[in-house]
C-alpha positions as a Markdown table, in Angstrom:
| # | Residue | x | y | z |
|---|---|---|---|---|
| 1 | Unk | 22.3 | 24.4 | 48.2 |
| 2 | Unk | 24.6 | 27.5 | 47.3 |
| 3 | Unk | 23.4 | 30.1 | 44.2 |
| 4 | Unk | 26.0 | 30.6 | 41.9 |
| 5 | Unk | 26.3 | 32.5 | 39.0 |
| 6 | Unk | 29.1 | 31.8 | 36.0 |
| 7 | Unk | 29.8 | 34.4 | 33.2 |
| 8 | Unk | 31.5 | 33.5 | 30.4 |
| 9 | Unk | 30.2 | 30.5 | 28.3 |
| 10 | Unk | 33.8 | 28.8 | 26.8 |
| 11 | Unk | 35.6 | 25.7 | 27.5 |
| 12 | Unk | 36.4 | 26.7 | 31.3 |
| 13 | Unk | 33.1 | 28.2 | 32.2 |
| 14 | Unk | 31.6 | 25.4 | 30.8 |
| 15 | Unk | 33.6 | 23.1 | 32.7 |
| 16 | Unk | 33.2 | 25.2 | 36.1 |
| 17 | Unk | 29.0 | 24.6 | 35.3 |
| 18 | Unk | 29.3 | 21.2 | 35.2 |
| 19 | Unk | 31.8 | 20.5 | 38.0 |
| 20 | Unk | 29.5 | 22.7 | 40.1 |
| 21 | Unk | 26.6 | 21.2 | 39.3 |
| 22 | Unk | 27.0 | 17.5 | 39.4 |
| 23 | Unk | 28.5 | 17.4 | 42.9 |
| 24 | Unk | 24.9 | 18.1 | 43.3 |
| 25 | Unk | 25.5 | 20.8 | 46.3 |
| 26 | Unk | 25.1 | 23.8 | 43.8 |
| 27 | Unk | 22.0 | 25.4 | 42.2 |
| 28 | Unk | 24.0 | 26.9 | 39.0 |
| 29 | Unk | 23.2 | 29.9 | 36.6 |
| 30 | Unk | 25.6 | 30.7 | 33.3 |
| 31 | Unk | 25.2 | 34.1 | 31.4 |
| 32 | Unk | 27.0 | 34.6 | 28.4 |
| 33 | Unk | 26.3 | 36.6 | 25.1 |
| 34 | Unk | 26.2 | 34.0 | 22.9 |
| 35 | Unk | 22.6 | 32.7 | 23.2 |
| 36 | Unk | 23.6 | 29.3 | 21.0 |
| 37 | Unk | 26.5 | 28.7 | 23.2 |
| 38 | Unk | 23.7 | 28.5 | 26.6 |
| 39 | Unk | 21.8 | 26.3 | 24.5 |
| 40 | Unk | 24.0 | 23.7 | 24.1 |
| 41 | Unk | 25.0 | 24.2 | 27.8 |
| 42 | Unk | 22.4 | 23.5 | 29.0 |
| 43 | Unk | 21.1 | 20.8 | 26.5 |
| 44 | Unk | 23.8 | 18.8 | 27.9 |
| 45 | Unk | 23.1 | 19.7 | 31.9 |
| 46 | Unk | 19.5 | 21.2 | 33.2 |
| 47 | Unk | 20.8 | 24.1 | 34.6 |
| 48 | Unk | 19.3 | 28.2 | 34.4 |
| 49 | Unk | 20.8 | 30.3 | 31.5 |
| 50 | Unk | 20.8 | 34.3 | 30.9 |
| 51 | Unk | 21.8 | 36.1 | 27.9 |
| 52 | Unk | 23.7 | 39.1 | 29.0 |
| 53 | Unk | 26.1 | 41.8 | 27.7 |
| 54 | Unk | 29.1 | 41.1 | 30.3 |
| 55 | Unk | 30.2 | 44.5 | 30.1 |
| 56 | Unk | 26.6 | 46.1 | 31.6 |
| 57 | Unk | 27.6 | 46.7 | 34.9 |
| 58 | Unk | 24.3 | 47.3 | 36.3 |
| 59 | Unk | 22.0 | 44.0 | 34.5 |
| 60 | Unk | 24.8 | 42.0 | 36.4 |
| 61 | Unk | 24.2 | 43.4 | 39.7 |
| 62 | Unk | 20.6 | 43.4 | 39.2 |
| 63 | Unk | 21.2 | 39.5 | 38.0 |
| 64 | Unk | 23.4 | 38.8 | 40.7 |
| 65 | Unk | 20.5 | 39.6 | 43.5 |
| 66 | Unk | 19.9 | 36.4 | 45.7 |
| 67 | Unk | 23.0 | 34.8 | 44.5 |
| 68 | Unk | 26.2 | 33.7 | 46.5 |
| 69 | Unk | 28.8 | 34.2 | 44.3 |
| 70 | Unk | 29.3 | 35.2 | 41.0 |
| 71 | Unk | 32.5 | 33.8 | 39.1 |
| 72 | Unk | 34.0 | 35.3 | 36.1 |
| 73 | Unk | 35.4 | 32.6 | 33.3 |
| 74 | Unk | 35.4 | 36.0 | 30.9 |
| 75 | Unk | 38.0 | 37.5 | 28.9 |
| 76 | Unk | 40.1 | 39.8 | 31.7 |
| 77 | Unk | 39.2 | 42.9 | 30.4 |
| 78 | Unk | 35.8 | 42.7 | 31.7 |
| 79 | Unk | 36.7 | 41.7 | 34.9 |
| 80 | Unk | 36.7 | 44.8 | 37.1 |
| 81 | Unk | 33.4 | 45.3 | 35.7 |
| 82 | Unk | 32.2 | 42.1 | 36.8 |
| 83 | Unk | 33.6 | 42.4 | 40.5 |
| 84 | Unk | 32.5 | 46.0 | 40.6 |
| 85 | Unk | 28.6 | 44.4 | 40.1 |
| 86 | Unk | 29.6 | 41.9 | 42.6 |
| 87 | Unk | 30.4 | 44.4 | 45.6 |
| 88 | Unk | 27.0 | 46.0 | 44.7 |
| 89 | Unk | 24.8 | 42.8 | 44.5 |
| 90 | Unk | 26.6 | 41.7 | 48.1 |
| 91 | Unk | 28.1 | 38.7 | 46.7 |
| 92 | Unk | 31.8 | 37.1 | 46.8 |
| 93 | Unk | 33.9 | 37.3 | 43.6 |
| 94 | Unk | 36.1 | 34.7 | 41.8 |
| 95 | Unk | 37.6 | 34.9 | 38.3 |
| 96 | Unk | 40.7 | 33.5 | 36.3 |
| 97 | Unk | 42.7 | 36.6 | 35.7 |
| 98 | Unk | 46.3 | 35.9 | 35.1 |
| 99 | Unk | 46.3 | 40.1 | 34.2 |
| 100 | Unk | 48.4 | 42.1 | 36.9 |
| 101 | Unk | 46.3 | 45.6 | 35.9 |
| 102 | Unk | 43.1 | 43.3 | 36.3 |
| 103 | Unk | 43.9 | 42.1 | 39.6 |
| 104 | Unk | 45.2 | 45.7 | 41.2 |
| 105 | Unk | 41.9 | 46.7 | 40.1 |
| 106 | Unk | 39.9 | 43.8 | 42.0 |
| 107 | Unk | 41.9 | 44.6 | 45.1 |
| 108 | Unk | 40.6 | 47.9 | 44.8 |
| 109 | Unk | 37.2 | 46.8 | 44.7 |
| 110 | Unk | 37.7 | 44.5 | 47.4 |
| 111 | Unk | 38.5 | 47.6 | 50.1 |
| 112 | Unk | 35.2 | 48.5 | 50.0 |
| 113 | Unk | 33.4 | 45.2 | 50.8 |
| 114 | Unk | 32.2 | 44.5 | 53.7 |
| 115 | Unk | 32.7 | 41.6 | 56.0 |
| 116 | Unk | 32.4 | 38.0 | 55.1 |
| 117 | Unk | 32.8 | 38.6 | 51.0 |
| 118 | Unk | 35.7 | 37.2 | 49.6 |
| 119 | Unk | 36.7 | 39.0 | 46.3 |
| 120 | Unk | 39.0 | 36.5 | 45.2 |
| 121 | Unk | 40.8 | 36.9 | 41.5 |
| 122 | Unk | 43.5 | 34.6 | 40.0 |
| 123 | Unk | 42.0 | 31.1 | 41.1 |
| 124 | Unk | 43.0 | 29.0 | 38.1 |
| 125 | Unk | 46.4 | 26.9 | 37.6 |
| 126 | Unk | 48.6 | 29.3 | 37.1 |
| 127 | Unk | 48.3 | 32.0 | 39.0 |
| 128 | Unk | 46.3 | 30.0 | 41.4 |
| 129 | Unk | 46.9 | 26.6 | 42.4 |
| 130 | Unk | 50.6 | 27.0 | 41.6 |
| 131 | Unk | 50.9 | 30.0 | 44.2 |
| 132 | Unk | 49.4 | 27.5 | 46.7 |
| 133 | Unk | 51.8 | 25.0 | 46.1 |
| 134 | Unk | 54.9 | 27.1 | 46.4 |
| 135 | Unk | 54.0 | 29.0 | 49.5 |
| 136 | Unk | 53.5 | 25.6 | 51.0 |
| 137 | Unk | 56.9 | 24.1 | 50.5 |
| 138 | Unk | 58.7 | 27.8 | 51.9 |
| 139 | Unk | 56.8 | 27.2 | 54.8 |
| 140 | Unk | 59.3 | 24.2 | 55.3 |
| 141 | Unk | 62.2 | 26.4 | 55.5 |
| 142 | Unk | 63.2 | 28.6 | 58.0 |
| 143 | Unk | 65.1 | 31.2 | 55.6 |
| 144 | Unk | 64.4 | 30.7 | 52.3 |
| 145 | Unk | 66.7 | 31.6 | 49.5 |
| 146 | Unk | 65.4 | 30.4 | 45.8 |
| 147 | Unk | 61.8 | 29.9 | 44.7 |
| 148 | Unk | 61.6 | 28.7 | 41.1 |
| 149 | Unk | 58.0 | 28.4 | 39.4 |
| 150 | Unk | 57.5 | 26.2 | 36.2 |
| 151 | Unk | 54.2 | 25.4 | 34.4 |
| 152 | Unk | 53.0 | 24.7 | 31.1 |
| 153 | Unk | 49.7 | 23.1 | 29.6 |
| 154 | Unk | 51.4 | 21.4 | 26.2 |
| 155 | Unk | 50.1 | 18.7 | 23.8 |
| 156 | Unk | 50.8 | 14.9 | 24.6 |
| 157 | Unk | 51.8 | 14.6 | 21.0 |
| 158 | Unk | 53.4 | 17.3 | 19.4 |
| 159 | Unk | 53.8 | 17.7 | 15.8 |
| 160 | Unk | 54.5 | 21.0 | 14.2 |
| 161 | Unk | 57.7 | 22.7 | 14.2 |
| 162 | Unk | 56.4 | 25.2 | 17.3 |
| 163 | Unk | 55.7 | 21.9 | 19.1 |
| 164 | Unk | 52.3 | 23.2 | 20.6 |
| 165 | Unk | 49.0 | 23.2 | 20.3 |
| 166 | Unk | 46.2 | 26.0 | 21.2 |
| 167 | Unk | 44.9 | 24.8 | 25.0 |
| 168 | Unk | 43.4 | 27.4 | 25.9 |
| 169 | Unk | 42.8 | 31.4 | 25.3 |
| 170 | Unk | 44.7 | 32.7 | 22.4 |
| 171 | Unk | 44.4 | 35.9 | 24.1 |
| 172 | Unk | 45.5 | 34.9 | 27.3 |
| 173 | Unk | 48.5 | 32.9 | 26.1 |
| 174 | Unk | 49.4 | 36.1 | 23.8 |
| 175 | Unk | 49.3 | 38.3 | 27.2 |
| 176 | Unk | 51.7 | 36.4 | 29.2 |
| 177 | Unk | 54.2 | 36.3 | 26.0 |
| 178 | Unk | 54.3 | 40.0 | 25.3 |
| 179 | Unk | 53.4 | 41.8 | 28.6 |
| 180 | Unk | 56.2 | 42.5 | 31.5 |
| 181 | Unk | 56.8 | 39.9 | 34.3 |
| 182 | Unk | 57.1 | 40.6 | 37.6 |
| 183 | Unk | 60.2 | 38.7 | 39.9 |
| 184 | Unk | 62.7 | 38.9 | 42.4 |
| 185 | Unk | 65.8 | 39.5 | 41.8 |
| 186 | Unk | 69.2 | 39.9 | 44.7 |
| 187 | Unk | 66.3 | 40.3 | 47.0 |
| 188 | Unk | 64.8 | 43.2 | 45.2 |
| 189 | Unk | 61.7 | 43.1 | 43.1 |
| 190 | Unk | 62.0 | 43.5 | 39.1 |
| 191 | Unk | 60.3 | 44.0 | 36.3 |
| 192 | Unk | 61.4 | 40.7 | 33.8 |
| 193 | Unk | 61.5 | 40.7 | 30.1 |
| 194 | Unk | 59.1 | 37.9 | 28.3 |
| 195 | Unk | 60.9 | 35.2 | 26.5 |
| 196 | Unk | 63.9 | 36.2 | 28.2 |
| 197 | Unk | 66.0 | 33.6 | 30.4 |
| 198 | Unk | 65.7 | 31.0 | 28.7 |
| 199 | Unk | 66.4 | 27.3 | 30.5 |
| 200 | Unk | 66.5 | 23.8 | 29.9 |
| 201 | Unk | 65.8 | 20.5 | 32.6 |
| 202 | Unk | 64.0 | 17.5 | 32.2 |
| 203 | Unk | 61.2 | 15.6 | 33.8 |
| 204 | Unk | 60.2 | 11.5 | 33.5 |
| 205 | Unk | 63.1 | 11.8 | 30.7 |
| 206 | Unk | 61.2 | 14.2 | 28.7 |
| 207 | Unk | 63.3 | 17.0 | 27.6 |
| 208 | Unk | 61.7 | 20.9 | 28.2 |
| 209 | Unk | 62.5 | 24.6 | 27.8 |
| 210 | Unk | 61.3 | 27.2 | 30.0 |
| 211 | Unk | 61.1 | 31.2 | 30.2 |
| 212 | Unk | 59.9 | 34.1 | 31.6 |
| 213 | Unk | 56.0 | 35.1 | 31.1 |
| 214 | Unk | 53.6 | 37.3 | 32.8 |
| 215 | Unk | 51.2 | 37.1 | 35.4 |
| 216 | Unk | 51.9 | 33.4 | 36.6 |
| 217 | Unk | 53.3 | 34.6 | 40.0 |
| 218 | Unk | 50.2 | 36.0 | 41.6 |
| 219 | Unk | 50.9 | 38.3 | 44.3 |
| 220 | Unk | 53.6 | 36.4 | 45.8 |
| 221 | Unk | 56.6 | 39.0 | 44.7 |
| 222 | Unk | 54.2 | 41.4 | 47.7 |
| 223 | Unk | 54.1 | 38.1 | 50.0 |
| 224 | Unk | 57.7 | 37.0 | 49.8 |
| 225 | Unk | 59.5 | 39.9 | 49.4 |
| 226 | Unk | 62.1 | 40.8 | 51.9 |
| 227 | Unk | 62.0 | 37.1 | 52.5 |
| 228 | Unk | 63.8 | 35.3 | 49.4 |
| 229 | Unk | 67.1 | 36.2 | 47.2 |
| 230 | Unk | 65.3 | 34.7 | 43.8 |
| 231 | Unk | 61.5 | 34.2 | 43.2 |
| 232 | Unk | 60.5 | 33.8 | 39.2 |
| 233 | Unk | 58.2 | 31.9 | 37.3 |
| 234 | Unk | 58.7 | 30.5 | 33.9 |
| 235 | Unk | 56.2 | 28.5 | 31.6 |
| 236 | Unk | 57.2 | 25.4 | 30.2 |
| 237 | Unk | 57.2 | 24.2 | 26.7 |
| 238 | Unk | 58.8 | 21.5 | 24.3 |
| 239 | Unk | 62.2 | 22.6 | 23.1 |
| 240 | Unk | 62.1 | 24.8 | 20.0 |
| 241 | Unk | 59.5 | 26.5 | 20.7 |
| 242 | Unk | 61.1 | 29.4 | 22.2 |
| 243 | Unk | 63.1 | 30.1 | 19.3 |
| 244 | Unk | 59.6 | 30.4 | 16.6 |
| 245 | Unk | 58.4 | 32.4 | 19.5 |
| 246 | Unk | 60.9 | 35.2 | 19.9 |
| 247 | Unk | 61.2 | 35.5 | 16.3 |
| 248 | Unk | 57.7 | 36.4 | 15.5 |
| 249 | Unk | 57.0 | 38.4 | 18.7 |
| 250 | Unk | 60.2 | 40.0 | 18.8 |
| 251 | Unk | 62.3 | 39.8 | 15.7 |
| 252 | Unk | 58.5 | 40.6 | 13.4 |
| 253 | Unk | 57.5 | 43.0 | 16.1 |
| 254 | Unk | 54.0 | 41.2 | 16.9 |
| 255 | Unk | 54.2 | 42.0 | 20.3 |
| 256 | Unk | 52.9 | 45.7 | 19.1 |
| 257 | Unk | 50.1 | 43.9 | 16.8 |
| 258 | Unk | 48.3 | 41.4 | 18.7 |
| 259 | Unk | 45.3 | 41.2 | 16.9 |
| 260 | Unk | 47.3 | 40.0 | 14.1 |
| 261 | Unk | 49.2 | 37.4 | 16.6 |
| 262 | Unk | 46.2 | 36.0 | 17.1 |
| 263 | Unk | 44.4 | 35.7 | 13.5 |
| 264 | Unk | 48.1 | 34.2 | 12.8 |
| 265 | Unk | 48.3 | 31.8 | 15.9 |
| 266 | Unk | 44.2 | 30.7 | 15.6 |
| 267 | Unk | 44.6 | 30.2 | 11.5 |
| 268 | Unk | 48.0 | 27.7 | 11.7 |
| 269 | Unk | 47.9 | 26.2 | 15.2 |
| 270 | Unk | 45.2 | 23.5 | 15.7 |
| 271 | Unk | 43.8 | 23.2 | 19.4 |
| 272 | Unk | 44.1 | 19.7 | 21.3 |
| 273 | Unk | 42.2 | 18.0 | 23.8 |
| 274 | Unk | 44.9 | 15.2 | 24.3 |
| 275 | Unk | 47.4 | 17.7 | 26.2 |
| 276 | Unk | 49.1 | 17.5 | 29.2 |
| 277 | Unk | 50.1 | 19.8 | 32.3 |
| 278 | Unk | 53.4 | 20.1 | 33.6 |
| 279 | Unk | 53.7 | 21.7 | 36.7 |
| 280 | Unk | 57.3 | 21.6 | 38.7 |
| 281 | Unk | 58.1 | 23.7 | 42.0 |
| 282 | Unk | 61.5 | 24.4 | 43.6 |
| 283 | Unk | 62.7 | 25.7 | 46.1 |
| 284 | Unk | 65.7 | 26.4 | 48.0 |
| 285 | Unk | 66.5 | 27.8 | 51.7 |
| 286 | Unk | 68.1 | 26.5 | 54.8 |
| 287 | Unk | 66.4 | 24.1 | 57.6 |
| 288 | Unk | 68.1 | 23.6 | 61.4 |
| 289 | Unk | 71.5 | 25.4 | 60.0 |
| 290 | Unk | 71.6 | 23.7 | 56.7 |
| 291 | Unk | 71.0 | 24.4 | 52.6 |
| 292 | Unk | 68.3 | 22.1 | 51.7 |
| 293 | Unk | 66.1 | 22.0 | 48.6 |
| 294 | Unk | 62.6 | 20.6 | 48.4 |
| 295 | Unk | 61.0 | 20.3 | 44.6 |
| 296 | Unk | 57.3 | 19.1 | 43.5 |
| 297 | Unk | 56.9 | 17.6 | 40.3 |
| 298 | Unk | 53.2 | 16.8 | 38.9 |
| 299 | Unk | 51.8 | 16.0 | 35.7 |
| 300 | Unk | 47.9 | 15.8 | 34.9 |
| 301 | Unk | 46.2 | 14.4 | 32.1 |
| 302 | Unk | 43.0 | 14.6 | 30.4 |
| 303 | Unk | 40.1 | 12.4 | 31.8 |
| 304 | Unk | 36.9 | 10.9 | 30.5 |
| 305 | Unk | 33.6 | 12.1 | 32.1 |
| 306 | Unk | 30.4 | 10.9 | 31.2 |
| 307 | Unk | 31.5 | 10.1 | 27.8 |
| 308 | Unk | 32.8 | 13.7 | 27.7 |
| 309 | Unk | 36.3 | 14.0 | 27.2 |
| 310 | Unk | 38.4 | 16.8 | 29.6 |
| 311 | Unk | 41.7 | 18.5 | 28.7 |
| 312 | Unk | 44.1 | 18.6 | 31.5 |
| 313 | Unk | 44.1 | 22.1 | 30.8 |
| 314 | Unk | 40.2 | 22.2 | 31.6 |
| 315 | Unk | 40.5 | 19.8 | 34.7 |
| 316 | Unk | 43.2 | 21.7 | 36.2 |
| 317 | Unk | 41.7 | 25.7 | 35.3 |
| 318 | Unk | 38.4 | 24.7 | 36.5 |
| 319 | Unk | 38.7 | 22.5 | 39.7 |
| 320 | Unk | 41.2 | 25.3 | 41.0 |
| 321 | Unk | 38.9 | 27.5 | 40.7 |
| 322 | Unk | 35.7 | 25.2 | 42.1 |
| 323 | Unk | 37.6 | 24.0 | 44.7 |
| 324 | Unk | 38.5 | 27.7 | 46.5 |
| 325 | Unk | 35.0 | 28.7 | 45.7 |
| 326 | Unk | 33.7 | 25.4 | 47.8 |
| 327 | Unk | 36.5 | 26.0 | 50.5 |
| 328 | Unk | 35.1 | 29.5 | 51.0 |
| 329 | Unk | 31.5 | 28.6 | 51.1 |
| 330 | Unk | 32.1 | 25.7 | 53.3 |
| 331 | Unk | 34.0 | 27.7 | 55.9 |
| 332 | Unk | 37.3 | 26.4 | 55.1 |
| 333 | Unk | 38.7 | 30.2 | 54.0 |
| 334 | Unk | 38.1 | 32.3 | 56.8 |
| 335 | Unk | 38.7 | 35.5 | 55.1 |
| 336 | Unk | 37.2 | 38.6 | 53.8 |
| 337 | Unk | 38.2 | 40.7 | 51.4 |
| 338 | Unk | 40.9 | 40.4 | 49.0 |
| 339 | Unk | 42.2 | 36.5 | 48.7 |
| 340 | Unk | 45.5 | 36.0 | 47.9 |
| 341 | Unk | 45.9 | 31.9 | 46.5 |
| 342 | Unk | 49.1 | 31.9 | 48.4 |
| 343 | Unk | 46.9 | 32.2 | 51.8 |
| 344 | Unk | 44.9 | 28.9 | 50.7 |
| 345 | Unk | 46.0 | 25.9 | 52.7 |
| 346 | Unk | 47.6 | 23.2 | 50.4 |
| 347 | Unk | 46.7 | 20.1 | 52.4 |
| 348 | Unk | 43.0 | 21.9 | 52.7 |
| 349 | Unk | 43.2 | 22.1 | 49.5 |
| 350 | Unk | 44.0 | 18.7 | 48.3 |
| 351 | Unk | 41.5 | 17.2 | 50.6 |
| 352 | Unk | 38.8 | 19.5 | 48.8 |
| 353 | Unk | 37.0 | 17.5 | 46.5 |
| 354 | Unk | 37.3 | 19.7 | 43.5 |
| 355 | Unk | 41.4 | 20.2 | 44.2 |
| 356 | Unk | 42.0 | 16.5 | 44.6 |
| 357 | Unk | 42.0 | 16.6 | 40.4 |
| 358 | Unk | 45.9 | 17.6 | 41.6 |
| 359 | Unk | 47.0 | 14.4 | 43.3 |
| 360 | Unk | 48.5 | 11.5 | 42.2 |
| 361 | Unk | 46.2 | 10.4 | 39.0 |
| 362 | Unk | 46.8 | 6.5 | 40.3 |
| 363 | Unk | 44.7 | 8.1 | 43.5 |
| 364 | Unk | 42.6 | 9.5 | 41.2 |
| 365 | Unk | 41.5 | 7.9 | 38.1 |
| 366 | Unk | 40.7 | 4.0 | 37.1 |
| 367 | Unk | 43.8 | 3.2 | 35.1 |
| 368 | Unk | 42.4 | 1.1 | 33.1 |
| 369 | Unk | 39.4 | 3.2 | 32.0 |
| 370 | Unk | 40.8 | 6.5 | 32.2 |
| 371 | Unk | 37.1 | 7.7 | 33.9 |
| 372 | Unk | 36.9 | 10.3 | 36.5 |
| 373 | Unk | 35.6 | 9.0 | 40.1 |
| 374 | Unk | 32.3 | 10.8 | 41.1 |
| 375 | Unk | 32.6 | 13.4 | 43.5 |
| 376 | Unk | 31.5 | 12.8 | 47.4 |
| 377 | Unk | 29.5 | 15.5 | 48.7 |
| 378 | Unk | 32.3 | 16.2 | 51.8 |
């Protein structure tokens, strides 16, 4: 059995829990402030709870004593704290961050552990799994030349004029809107405007927008560069949605009131649990003398569980995340130190059985029932 330790109590640490904990390989323990949030944790799966300030660096390294790993489903800001407690307590480090100050600050950290932790930020959908996925198809090429990066968690159903539903941190989905994004641009890296470069494509005959946010590239502008002419990521949305978006952030100035963003965006926009994520790779390059271009295209939709519904958003965040932990603790990651998720093996990956929640849902799911198949213990 493997001791691990979750902070942060909301839909994705909850999810981690449970995922963790009903492959039945993991003994689990959850701290979170909110005391009634544990409760009904772990009224719903007989796992160990802790109420604890998240931002007490020293009651999490005393907590962590004993314990494997520690993973951080908290807001970003905490985060450095949280791996800080982790290189004290001796134990590997896994969080969500899609912040690019956040993750500097965890690769800091990570210089000074020793060998055989893993401090490993940025393990979710995007950064995370989609970093995976793209380093995997340049490794087809042997000169690569374009590497275009397209997600988006939106609902199956849209029906405001934004075309969008909350899915997931208001906070988080305010960050990657306002903050700087990081590319490649003529071969040289960039700093990107948000909202900016807006395109249009479409997928199974849906039609969708997509432009420039922050933080979904991961470290891959450090892997690739010197390598490709164009690397970028965009997220994805429903047409229209750009266009509300800019106008508040840009036109009302929001972007320098973010608080008020988010009282605006959590008072009008209702969340969803019937969503669906879009995830689309490309990329170009030559192979044996020739310009050749290889694209992945994946969809993934909410499944039932026990009688407990799961977003796709929660699916994707959380097995990501669950399934690098498990690769690591199995011996499947041999690495110390700083991860990046563009060093995780895809087909490892996908063979995990956390990560196979990204293949095919006909490989995945009873069609008829819409119910998630148990997990094996290999």
């Amino acid at each position: 059995m493997y001791n691990v330790t979750i902070l942060g109590i909301g839909k994705i640490g909850s999810a981690i829990a449970k995922l963790l904990h009903r492959s039945g390989d993991y003994t689990v323990m959850v701290g979170d402030m909110d005391a009634q949030a544990l409760e009904r944790l772990s009224a719903s799966i007989p796992i160990k709870t802790f109420v604890i300030d998240v931002t007490d660096e020293a009651a999490i390294a005393e907590k962590l004593q004993g314990q494997d790993c520690v993973v951080s489903a908290c807001p970003y800001k905490v985060n450095a704290g949280i791996a800080s407690a982790a290189l004290k307590a001796g134990v590997s480090y896994f969080d969500l961050t899609e912040d690019i100050a956040t993750t500097s600050a965890v690769r800091s950290i990570a210089q000074m552990a020793p060998k055989g932790l893993v401090f490993a930020p940025q393990c979710g959908l995007a950064p995370g799994f989609i970093s995976i996925l793209a380093h995997h198809l340049c490794r087809r090429f042997d000169k690569l030349d374009e590497v275009k990066m397209r997600v988006g968690a939106l609902p199956q159903y849209p029906s405001n004029m934004m075309m969008y539903n909350l899915t997931w941190s208001t906070k988080g989905l305010i960050n990657e809107y306002c903050n700087p994004c990081e590319a490649i641009h003529n071969g040289g890296k960039i700093e990107a405007i948000p909202l900016e470069e807006v395109e249009h494509f479409s997928l199974d005959g849906v039609n969708y927008e997509a432009f420039n946010t922050s933080g979904g590239l991961g470290t891959l502008c450090e892997t690739l560069k010197g390598q490709v002419r164009t690397l970028n990521y965009k997220t994805v949305r429903y047409p229209g949605h750009h266009y509300l978006m800019a106008f508040l952030i840009k036109e009302l100035c929001l972007s320098n009131r973010r608080d008020l963003l988010k009282e605006i965006f959590e008072s009008s926009i209702p969340t969803a649990q019937q969503d669906v994520v879009v995830i689309f790779c490309t990329v170009t390059g030559w192979r044996n003398g020739h310009l050749e271009q290889i694209s992945d295209a994946r969809k993934i939709y909410p499944l039932n569980w026990d009688g407990e519904t799961w977003s796709s958003i929660q699916i994707t965040t959380s097995a990501s995340l669950c399934a690098v932990l498990d690769m690591y603790l199995k011996g499947k990651i041999a690495h110390s130190g700083f991860l990046k998720q563009e060093q995780i093996n895809l087909d490892t990956f996908l063979a995990n059985r956390f990560g196979r929640y990204y293949l095919e849902k006909s490989e995945l799911i009873n069609t008829k029932e819409k119910t998630a198949i148990p997990f094996s213990k290999s």
